[in-house]
C-alpha positions as CSV (number, residue, x, y, z in Angstrom):
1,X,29.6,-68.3,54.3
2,X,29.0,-69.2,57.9
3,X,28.2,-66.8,60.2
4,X,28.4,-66.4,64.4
5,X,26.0,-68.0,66.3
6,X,23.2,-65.7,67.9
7,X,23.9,-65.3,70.8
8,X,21.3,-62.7,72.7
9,X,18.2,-61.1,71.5
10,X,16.6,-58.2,73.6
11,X,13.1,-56.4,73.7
12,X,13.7,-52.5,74.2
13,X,10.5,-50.4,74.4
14,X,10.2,-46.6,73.6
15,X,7.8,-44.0,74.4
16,X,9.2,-40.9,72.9
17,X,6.7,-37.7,73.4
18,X,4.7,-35.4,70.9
19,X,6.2,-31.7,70.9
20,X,3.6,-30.0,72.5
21,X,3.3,-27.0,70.1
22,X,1.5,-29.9,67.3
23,X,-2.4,-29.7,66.6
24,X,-4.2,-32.1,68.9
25,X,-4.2,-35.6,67.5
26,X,-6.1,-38.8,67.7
27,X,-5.4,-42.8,67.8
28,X,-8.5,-44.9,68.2
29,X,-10.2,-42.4,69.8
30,X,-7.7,-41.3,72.7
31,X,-5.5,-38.3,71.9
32,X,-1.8,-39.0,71.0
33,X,0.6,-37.9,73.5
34,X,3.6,-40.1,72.6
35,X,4.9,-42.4,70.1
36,X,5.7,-46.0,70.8
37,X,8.3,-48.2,69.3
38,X,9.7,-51.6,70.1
39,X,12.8,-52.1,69.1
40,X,15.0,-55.7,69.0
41,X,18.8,-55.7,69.6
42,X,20.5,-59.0,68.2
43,X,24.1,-59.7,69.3
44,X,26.9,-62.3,67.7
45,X,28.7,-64.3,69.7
46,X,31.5,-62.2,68.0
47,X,30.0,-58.7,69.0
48,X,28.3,-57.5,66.3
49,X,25.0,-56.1,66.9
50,X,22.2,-55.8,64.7
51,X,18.3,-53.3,65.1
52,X,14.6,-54.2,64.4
53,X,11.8,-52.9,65.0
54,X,8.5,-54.9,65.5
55,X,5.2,-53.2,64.7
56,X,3.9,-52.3,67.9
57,X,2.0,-49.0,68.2
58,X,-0.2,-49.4,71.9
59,X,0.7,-53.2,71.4
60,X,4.7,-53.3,71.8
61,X,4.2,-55.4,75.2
62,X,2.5,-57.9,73.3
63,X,5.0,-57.8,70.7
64,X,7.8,-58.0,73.2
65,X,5.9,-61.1,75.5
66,X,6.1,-62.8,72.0
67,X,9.3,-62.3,71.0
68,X,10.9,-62.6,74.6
69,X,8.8,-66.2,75.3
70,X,8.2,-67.8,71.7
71,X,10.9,-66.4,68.9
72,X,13.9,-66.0,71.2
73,X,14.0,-69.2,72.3
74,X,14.1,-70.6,68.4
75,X,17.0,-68.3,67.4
76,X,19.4,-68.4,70.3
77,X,22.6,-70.6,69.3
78,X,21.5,-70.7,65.6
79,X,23.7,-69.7,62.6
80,X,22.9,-65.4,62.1
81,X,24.1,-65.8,58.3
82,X,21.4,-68.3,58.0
83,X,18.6,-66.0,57.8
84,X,16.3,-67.3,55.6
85,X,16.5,-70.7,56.5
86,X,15.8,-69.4,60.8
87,X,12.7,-67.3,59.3
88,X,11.4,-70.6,57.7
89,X,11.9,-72.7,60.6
90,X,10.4,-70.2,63.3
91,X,7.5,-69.5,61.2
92,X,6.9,-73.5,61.3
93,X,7.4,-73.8,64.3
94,X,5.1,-71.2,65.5
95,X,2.6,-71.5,62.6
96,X,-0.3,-72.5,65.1
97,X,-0.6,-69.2,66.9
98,X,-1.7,-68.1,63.6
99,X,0.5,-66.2,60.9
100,X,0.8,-62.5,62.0
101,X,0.1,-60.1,64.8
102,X,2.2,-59.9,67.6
103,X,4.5,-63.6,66.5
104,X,4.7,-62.4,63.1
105,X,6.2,-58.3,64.4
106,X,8.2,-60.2,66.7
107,X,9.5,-62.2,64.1
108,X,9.9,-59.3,61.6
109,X,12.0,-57.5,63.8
110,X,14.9,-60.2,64.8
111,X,14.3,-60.4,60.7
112,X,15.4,-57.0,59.9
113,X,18.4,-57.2,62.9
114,X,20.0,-60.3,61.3
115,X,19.8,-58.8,57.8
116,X,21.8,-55.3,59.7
117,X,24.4,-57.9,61.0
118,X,24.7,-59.8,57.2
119,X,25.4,-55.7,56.0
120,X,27.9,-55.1,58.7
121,X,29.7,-58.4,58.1
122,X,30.0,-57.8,55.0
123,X,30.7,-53.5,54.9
124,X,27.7,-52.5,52.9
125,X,24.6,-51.1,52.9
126,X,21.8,-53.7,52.7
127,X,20.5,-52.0,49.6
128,X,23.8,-52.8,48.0
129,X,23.4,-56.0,49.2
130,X,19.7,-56.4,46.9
131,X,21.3,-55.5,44.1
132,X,21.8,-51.4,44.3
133,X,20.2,-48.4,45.2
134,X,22.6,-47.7,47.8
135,X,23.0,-43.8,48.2
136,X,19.9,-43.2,46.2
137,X,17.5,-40.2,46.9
138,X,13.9,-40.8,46.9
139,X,10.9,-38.5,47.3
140,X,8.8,-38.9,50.8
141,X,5.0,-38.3,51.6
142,X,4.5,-36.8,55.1
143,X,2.5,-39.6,56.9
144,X,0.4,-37.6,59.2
145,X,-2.0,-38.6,62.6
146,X,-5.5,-38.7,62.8
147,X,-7.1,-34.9,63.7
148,X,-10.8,-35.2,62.2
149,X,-11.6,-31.6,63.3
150,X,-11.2,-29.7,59.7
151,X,-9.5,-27.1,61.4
152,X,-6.5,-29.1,62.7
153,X,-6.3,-31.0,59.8
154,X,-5.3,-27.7,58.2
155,X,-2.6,-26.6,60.6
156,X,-0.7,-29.9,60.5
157,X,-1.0,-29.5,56.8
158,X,0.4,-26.4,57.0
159,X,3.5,-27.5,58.7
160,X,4.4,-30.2,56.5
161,X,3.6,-27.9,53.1
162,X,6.0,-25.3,55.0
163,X,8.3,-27.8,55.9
164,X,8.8,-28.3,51.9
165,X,6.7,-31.8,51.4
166,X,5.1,-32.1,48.5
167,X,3.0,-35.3,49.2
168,X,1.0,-35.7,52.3
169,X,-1.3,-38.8,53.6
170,X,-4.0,-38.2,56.1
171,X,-5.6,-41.1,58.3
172,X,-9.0,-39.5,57.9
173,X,-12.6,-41.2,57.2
174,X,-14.6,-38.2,57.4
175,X,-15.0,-36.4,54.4
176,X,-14.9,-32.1,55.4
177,X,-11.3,-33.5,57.1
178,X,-10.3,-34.6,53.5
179,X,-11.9,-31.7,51.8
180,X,-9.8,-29.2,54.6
181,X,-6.4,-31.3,53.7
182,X,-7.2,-30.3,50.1
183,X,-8.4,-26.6,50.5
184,X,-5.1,-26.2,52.4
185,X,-2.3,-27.9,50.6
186,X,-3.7,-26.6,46.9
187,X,-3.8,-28.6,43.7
188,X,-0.1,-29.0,43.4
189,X,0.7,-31.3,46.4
190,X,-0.2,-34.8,46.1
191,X,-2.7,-36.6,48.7
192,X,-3.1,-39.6,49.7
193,X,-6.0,-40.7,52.0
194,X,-5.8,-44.2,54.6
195,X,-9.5,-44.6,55.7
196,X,-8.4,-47.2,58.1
197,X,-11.0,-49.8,56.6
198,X,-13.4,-47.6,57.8
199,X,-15.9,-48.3,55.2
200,X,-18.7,-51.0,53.3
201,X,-18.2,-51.2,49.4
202,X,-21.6,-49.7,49.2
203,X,-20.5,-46.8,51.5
204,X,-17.0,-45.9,49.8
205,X,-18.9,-46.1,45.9
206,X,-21.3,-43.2,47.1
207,X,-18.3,-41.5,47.9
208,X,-16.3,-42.3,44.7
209,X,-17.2,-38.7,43.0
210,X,-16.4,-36.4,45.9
211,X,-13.3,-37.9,46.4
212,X,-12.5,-38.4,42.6
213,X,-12.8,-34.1,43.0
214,X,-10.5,-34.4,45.8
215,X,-8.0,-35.6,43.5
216,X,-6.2,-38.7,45.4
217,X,-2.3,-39.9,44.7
218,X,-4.5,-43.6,46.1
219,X,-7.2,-44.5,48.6
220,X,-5.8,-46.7,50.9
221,X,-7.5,-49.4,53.4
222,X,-10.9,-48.5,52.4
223,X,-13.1,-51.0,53.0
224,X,-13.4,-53.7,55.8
225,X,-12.6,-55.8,56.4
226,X,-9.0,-55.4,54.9
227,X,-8.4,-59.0,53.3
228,X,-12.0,-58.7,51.5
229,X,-10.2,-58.4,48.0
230,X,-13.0,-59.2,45.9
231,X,-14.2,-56.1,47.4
232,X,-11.3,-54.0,46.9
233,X,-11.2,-54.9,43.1
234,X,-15.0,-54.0,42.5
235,X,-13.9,-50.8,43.8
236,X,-11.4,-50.1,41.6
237,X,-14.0,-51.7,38.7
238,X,-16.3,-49.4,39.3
239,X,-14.8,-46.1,40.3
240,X,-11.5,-45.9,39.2
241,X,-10.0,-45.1,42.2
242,X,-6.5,-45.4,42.7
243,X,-6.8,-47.8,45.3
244,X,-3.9,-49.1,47.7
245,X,-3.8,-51.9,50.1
246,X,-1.4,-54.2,52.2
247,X,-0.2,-53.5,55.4
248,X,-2.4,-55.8,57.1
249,X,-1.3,-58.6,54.8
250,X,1.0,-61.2,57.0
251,X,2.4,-63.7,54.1
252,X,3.6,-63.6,50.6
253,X,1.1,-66.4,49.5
254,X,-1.7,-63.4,50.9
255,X,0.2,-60.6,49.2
256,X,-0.3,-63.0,45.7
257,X,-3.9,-63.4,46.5
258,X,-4.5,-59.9,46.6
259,X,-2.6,-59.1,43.6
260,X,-4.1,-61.6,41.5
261,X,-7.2,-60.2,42.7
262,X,-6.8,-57.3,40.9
263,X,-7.4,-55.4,44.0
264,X,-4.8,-52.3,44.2
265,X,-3.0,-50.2,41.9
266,X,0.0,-50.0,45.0
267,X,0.7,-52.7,47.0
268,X,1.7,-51.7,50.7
269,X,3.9,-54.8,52.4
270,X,5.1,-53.4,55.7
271,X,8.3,-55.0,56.7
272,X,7.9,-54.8,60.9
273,X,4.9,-56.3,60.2
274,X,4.9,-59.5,57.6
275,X,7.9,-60.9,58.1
276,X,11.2,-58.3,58.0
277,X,13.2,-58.0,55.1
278,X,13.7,-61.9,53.7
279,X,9.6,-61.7,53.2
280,X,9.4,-58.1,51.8
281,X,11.9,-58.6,48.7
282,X,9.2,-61.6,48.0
283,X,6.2,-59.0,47.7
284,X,8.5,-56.9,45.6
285,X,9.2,-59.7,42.9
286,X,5.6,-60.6,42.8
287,X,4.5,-56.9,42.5
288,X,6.9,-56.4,39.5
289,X,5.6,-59.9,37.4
290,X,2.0,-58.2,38.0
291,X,3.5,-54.9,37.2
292,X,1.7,-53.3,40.4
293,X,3.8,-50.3,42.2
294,X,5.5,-50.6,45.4
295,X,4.8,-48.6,48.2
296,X,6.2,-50.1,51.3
297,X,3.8,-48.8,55.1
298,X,6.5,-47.7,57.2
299,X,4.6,-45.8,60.0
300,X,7.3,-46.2,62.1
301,X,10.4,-44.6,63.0
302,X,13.0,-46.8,63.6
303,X,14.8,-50.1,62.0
304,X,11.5,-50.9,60.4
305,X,11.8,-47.3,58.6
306,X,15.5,-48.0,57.7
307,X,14.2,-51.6,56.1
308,X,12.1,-50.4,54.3
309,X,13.9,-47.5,52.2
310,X,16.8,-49.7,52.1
311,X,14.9,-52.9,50.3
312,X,13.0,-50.0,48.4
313,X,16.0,-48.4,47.0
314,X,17.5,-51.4,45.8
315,X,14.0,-53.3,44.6
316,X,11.4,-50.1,43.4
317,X,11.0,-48.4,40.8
318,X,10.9,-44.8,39.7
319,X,7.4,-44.3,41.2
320,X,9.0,-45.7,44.9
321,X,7.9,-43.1,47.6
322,X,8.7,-43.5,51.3
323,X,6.1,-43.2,54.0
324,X,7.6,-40.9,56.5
325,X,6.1,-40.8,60.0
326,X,5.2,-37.0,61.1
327,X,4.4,-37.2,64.8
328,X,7.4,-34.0,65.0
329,X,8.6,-36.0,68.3
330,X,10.5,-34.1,71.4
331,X,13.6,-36.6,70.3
332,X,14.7,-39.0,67.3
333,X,16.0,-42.3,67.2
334,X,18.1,-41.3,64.7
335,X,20.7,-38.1,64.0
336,X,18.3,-35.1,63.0
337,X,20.8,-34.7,60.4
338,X,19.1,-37.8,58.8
339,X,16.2,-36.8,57.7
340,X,14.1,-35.1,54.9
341,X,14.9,-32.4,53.2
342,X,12.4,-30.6,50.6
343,X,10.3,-34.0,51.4
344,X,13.4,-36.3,50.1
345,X,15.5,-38.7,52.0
346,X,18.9,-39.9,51.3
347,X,19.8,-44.0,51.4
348,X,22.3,-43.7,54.8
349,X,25.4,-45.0,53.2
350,X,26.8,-47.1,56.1
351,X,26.5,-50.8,56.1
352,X,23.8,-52.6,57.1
353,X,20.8,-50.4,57.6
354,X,22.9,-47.8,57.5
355,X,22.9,-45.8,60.7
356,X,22.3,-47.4,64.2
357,X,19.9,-45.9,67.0
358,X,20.7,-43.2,69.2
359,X,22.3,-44.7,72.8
360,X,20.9,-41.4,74.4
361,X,17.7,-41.4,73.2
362,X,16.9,-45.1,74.1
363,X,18.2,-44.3,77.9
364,X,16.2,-41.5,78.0
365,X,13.0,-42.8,76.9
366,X,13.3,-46.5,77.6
367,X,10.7,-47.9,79.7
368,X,9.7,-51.4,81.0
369,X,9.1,-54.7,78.5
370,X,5.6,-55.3,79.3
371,X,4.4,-52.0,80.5
């Protein structure tokens, strides 16, 4: 069925701030005063208005250069029903600036604001729309920052144990951090470690028994760099680690390479990052003929959060868990009232992605494209 031409796509940058009561934390080296998010409004000729979110972190002005001189361009006037067919012809189209980084998040995001408009034309949820899940309730680990100091690694584990999650990731490399995460959480949470590719094969295998004492959910992003998957599945061969990898993956034909690999136990596809929603279903078919567990990176806050439980709902399986960004910010994109409780979240039930962003919040904390 046909639907409305696009007919304007626009680049909104956030920087919400840290509460200032949180233990001091880190992001490649410079302490972490505020969260950035990029997010993409799409509008119909006939008014109705779909959110993304493109990966962005410290690069949302390179996201939103991309998206407001390269994919904007290709999408004006073209069919919004159409989605798949757009995605293919961008992607061609733009396939020699290389396929991922700032294109590809700029890409994702008009992605997962076309597949919002499909859900609101049509009055459903997009998980309903992948074949169910819609108003399902599924269990979220607490996604911290980066604190390295032992000590502050243990307060913000604190919080989130208190605040009644029972699975918590860290983004440490250093060992007495992951050993303090541990000491403080007990033997009953679940833990799951992101080392940021912070380490040589050689380097993570002489670690292998301290963290197999550590007891880890997976090991995430070991080794660099990320697409050595040879690498990844020695790792696995010869520690049995639970290891998990993918969010730096930009294309289903790389998502089968690293499966047929044999390279991770969970395969992380991260939807503001490889291609929205029309690519992520693809990882999820090709996870389930391998019979490799989904878990989808969402360390983001917006749309690209919303994509990813709703496609996770409908498409994962019992095991599903979603990555839930803990940065405790002064303000949410979203209603407080949606969000986890006892470390589960609820499916929003309205169509589309379910709930749209907060008009307040992005005039409050909206700041220039290319800042």
């Amino acid at each position: 069925m046909p639907g409305s031409p696009i007919a304007a796509i626009e680049a909104i940058p956030l920087r919400i701030p840290l509460k200032p009561d949180l233990p001091a934390a880190a992001l490649w080296g410079e302490e972490l005063m505020a969260a950035d998010s990029l997010l993409v409004k799409v509008t119909t000729d006939d008014g109705i208005v779909g959110w993304g979110e493109a990966f962005g972190l410290y690069g949302t002005a390179l996201a939103a250069r991309a998206l407001d001189e390269l994919v904007t361009p290709l999408c004006l006037g073209c069919d919004a029903a159409d989605i798949a067919a757009l995605m293919d012809h961008v992607q061609r189209q733009l396939h020699v600036f290389g396929r991922g980084g700032a294109i590809t998040y700029a890409l994702s995001a008009v992605d997962i604001a076309l597949w919002d408009i499909a859900g609101k034309r049509a009055g459903l949820p997009i998980a309903a729309m992948l074949g169910g899940g819609d108003g399902r309730a599924m269990p979220c680990y607490a996604s911290l920052a980066c604190y390295t100091e032992p000590q502050r690694v243990r307060a913000a584990v604190r919080r989130v144990v208190d605040d009644g999650f029972t699975a918590i990731k860290l983004h440490e490399s250093q060992l007495p951090a992951i050993q303090a995460a541990r000491d403080e959480a007990g033997p009953a949470i679940a833990l799951i470690v992101d080392a940021g590719c912070a380490w040589t094969l050689a380097r993570t295998q002489g670690l292998a028994a301290e963290l197999r004492d550590v007891g880890l959910l997976f090991l995430e992003e070991p080794l660099w760099p990320p697409e050595n998957f040879a690498g990844l599945a020695e790792l696995r061969r010869s520690t049995a680690l639970p290891i998990a990898s993918g969010e730096n993956v930009g294309t289903a034909m790389e998502f089968e390479r690293l499966l047929d690999a044999g390279a991770v136990d969970f395969v992380q596809p991260s939807p503001a990052k490889m291609g929205g929603i029309t690519e992520l279903r693809k990882v999820f078919a090709l996870a389930a003929a391998r019979d490799v567990a989904v878990m989808t990176h969402s360390f983001y806050d917006g749309p690209g959060l919303l994509a990813a439980i709703q496609t996770a709902a409908a498409l994962g399986g019992a095991d599903v868990m979603v990555e839930w960004r803990w940065f405790d910010l002064e303000a949410s994109i979203y209603p407080e009232s949606w969000a986890p409780t006892d470390g589960w979240i609820t499916v929003p039930p309205g169509p589309g992605l379910g709930i749209d962003p907060d008009p307040e919040v992005i005039s409050a904390y909206r700041r220039a494209p290319y800042e």
